[in-house]
N, C-alpha and C positions, 0 to 999 in steps of 0.2 A: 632460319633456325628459330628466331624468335614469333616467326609466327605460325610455325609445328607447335610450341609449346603453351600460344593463343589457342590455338585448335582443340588440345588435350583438354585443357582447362575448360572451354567453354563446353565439352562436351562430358564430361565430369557434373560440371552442375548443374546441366539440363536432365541427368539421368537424376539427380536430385538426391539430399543426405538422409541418410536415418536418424527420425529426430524423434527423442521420447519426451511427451508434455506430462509432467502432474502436477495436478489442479484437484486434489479430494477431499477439498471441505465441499459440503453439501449443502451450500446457499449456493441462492439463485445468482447474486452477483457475481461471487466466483466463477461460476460457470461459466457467464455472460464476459469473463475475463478468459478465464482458457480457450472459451469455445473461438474468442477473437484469434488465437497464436494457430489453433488447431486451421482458421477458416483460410490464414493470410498464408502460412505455410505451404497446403496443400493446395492453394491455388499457384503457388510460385512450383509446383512441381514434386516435392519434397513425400519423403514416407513419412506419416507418422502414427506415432503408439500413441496412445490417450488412458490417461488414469484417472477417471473420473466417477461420482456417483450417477452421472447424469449419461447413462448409454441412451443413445439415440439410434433410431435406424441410419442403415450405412450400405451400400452400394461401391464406395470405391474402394478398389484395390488396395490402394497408399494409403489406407485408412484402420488401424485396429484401436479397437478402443477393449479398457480392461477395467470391468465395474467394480465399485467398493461402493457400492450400495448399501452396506452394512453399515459405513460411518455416519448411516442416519441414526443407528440407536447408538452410535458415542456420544450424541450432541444431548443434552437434557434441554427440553423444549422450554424449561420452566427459566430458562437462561436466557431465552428469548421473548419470553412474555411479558407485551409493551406493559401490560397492567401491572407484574410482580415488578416491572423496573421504572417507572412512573413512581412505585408509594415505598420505594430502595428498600424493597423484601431482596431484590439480589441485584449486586454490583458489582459490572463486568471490569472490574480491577483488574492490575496487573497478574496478579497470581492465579487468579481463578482464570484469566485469559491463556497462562502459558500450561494450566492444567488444562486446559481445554483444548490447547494446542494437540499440547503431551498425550492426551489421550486419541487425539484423530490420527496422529501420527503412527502409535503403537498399532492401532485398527489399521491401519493403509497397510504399514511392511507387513503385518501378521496376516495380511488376507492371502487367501490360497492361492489365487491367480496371480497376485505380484510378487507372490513368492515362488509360485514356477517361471515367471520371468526371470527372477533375481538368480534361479539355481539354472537356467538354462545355457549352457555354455556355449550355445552354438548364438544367443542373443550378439548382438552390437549396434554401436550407436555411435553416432559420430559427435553429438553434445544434446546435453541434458538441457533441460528447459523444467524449472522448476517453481514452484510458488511457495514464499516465503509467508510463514505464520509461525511466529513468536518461538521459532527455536530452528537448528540449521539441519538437521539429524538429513535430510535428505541430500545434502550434500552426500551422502555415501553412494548414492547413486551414480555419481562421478568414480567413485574408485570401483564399484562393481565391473563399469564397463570401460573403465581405462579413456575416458574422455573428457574432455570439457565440461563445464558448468555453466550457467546461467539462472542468475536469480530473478523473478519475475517479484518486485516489487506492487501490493497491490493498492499501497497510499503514498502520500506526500512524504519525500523525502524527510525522513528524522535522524537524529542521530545512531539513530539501530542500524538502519538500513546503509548509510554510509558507512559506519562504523567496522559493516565486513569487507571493503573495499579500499576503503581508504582511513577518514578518523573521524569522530563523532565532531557533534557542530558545536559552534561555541554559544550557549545557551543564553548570553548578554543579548542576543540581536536575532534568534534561532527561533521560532515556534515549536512547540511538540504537539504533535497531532494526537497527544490526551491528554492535553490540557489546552484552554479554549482560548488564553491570551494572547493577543495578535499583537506583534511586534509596533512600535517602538514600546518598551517596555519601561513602567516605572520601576523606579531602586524594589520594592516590594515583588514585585513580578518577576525582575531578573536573577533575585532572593530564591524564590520559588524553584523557576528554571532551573535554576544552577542544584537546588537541594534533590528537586527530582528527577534530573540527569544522574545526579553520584548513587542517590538510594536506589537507582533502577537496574546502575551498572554493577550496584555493592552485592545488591541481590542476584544479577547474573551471572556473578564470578562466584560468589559462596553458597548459591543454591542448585541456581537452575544448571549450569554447565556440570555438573557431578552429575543428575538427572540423564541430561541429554546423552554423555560423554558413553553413561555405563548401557544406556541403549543403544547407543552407536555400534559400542565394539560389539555387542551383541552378538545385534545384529549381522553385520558386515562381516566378522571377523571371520566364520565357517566358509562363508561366500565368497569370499575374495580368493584365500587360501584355498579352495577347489581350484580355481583358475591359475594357481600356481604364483600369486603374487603373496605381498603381505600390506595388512591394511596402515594406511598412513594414519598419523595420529590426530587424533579429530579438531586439536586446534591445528594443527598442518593444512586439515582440508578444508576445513569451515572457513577460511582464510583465502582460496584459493581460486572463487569464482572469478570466471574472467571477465563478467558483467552484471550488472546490475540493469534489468531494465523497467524503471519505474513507472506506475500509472500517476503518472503526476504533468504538469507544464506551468511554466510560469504564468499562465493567466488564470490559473485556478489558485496557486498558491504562493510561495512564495521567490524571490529572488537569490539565492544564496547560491554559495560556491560549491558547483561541483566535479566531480573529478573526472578524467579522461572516459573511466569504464561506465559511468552510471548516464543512462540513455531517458530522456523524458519521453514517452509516448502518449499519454491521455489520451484516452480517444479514440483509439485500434479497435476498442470493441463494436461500434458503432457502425452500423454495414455503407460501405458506401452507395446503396443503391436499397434509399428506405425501403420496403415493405409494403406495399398498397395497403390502407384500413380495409377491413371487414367489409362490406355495402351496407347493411345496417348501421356499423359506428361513421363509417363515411358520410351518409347519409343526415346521419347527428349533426355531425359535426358542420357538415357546409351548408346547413339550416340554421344554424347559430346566429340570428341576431345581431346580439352582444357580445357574440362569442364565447368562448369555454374554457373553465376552470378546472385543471384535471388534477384532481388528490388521492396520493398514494403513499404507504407507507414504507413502500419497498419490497421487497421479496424476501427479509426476512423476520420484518414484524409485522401482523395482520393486526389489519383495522376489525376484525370481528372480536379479538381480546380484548379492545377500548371497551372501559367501564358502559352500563347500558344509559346511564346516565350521560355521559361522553357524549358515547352515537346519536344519543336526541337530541341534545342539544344542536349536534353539526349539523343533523339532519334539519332541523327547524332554519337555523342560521342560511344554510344552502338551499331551502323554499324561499327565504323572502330575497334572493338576488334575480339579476335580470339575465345573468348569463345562465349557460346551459354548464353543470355542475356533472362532471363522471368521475365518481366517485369506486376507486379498484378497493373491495371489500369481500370477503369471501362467505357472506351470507345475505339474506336478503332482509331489509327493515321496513317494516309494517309503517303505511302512513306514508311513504314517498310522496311528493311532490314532484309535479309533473315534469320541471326540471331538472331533477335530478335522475340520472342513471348508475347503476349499478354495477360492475366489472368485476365477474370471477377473476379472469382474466384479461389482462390489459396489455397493449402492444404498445409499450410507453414511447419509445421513438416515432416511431405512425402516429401519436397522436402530437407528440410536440412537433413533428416538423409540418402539420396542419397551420397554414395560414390563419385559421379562425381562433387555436390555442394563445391566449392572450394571459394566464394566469398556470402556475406549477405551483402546488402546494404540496410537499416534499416533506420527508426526515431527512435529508440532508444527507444521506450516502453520497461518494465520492462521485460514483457510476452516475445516478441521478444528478449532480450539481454538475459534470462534465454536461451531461447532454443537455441540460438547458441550457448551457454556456454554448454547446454545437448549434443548438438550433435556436437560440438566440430569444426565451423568453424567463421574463423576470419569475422569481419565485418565492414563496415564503416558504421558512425552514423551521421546522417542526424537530429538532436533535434529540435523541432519548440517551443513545451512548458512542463512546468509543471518539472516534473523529468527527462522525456527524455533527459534535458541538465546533471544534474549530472549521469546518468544512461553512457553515453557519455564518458564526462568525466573521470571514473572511470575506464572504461574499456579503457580508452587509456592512463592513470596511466600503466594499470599493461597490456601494449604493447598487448593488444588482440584484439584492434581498432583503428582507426584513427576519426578524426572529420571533417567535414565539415559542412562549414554554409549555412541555404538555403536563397540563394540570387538569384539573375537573372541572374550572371553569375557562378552559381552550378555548371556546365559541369564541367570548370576548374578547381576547384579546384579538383572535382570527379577524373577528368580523371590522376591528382598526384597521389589522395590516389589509386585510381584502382592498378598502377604500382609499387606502394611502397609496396602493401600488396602481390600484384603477384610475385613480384621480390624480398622482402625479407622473408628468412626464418621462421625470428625470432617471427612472429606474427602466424604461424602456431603451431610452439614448444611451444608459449607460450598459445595458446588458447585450446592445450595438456592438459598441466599443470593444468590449470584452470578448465579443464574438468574434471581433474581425483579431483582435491580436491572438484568440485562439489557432483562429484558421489561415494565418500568415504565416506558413513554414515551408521553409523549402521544398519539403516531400511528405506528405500523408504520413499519419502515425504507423497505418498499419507495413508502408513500404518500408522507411526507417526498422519500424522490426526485423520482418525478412531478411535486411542489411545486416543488420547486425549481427542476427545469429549464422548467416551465411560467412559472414566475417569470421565470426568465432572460429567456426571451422575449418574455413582457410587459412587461417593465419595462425592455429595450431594453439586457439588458446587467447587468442591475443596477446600477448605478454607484453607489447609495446604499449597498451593503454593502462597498463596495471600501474597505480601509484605506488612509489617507494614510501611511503607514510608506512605501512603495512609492516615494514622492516625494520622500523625502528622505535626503539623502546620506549613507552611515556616523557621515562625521566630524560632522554635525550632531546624529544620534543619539545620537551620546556627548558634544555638546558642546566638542566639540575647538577650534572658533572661538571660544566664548566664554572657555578655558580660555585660547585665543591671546589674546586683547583683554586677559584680563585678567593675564597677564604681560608683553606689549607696555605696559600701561597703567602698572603699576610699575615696571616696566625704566625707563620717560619718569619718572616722579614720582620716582624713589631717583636719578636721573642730575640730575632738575632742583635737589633739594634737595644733592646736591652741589656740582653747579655753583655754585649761590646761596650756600653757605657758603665754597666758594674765593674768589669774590669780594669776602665781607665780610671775609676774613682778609687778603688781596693791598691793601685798602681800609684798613687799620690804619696809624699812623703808629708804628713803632716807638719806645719809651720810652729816651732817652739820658739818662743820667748828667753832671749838669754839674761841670766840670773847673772847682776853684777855684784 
């Protein structure tokens, strides 16, 4: 009998689950984040729906993708320009982050194609796979289709990200990934932490969740009620993922305590089976000498914004070096030196896992400091915003980078770290080190994934890995009721024993003097 109901099962999820991904911010990293859930998925079997800006050509079956290519004009580019955020004409702050959120959000449900998915009653899905940016509002995606959740964390565990699964961190010993100090922290620092955990949570509870809340019902509320249900109440559902699975691992950040549901995977995005170079950049590269130095700003600040003063500068700085210098910019600059190359576009995994890549000079996105930590070369970190400063930081903690700031005179300080990381050992041994505890896990990031969300769904949700934290009140967390009982208890006991001493005294027959 029990191995009829091995048979059922195995052949259940070899036919594979309906899984819907959304990933509709329209940076390159995100992408390069979805497109990992989208690649590990459909190779274990699995249907899936994609909600993306980034449609690609598609040939398989198990594969629809549904574009929101339009959330390109949500974004104001001038929000990403290294140069208006280099001289703080604009500062990607909390607020202007969760409007920025707010507004990709509103574009994704209001676009026509996910709103015939949302009205289409014949859709289903067996769990959500969703990506979290600075508000939960797609949690309703779970209540549309009556299934599970999953929140795809896309940084270092902080107390947000915990905070829907289980309870925010205690910010004495905690990092926050926007703000740049690395733990152990002085009396001032832990000052800070603690002031900018309350004022972020102060503003969450009395701004933003009215914002999100009255979007929620909105939206959902017409849609769900077609299907005959009625919508749960948005802290009910926001409340309610049954995982959390973070881009994050203890060898990129930090060690803290986390809870049953919340999964590290770093790393998933990273194909197991690199990408051969171009023959022309191949050909670079394994002509390298000295080796090569590869500078990129990421995918979503362009090195063609850097002031033109900037770009000479680097440009001069990377002629007088001995290595061969490819440089990913998205215009061309007069006067190159013959060292130096040029990259519209750049295959940045192909080139760091190249034997001859000996130097990553990065802004320090998460994406970019994992994969030099995968393919094991040191880096200097260039931060403008957001996590990139503790992403930075951390990694020049545990000696596998150095920092520099971007200013107008960047060359110089660049052209130190160049020769401090060329010329000492200790940042290669250690970025060793760091490689091998990344890639010491039991099972590959991107298979741990598949597990997990294949778990979700079997197991109905998970509900055995769900923390009870979730269920109970602050003030019980800290004991505040029993701390009340037991000063209500002695306020009654020091009242009674007064009371009872007035009365034995009022009860005394006072002692008179007899008159002879």
């Amino acid at each position: 009998m029990y191995s009829y109901w091995w048979i059922l099962l195995t052949l259940s999820v070899s036919e594979g689950y309906k899984i819907l991904v959304v990933f509709p911010i329209p940076a390159g990293s995100h992408r390069n984040l979805g497109d990992g859930y989208v690649r590990h998925l459909l190779k274990a079997g699995h249907e899936v729906t994609y909600i993306t800006p980034f449609v690609k050509e598609n040939s398989n079956p198990k594969f629809r993708q549904i574009s929101v290519a339009d959330n390109f004009k949500a974004i104001n580019g001038q929000s990403l320009n290294v140069t208006a955020l280099m001289s703080h004409q604009v500062e990607l702050d909390q607020d202007r982050l969760f409007q920025l959120s707010i507004n990709l959000t509103k574009n994704t449900l209001d676009n026509e194609a996910v709103q015939k998915l949302l009205n289409d009653a014949s859709e289903e899905f067996d769990v959500v796979v969703a990506e979290w940016m600075f508000n939960d509002i797609y949690c309703g995606f779970s209540a549309v289709f009556n299934c599970p959740y999953i929140w795809s964390f896309p940084y270092e565990a902080n107390f947000v990200s915990l905070g829907l699964i289980d309870e925010a961190t205690n910010p004495a010993y905690t990092a926050n990934i926007q703000v740049s100090d690395v733990p152990p922290f002085n009396f001032w620092q832990r000052a800070y932490a603690l002031w900018f955990q309350v004022l972020s949570n102060l503003k969450q509870i009395l701004l933003y969740e009215n914002i999100e809340k009255e979007f929620y019902e909105k939206t959902f509320t017409p849609i769900v009620k077609r299907r005959g249900r009625n919508l749960p109440s948005y802290d009910e559902l926001r409340y309610n993922a049954s995982m959390v699975l973070g881009n994050s691992h203890v060898s990129l950040g930090q060690a803290i305590r986390l809870p049953q549901n919340y999964i590290p995977i770093a790393g998933y995005h990273i194909d197991d089976d690199t990408e051969p170079l171009p023959e022309d950049l191949k050909r670079i590269m394994d002509n390298a000498k000295y080796g090569v130095i590869y500078f990129a700003l990421g995918s979503n600040l362009k090195s063609k914004d850097l002031p033109e003063n900037v770009k000479n500068n680097l440009l001069t700085l990377f002629g007088e070096l001995n290595q061969i210098v490819l440089w990913k910019i998205e215009q061309t600059l007069p006067n190159k030196p013959k060292n130096v190359h040029f990259l519209e576009w750049a295959p940045q995994q192909s080139i760091l896992a190249h034997h001859n890549c000996i130097l990553f000079i990065t802004h320090g996105g998460l994406l970019s400091t994992t994969e030099a930590v995968h393919f094991g070369v040191p880096f200097i970190g260039i931060p403008v915003f957001f996590d990139q400063i503790f992403n930075v930081e951390q990694s020049v903690q545990r000696g596998i980078a150095k920092k520099v700031i971007l200013t107008n005179n960047v060359d110089k300080d660049l052209r130190v770290a160049i020769n401090e990381i060329l010329n000492n050992s200790k940042y290669n041994e250690r970025i060793k080190e760091t490689s091998f505890i990344y890639h010491n896990r039991p099972v590959p990031p991107g298979k741990e994934l598949v597990h997990w969300v294949e778990h979700v769904v079997r197991s109905g949700g998970a509900p055995w890995h769900r923390s009870p934290a979730r269920l109970v009140p602050w003030y019980q967390k800290m004991f505040l009721d029993l701390v009340a009982l037991i000063i209500v208890f002695v306020f009654v006991f020091l009242q009674t024993i007064k009371f009872m001493l007035s009365c034995i005294s009022t009860q005394k027959v006072p002692y008179k003097k007899k008159i002879t």
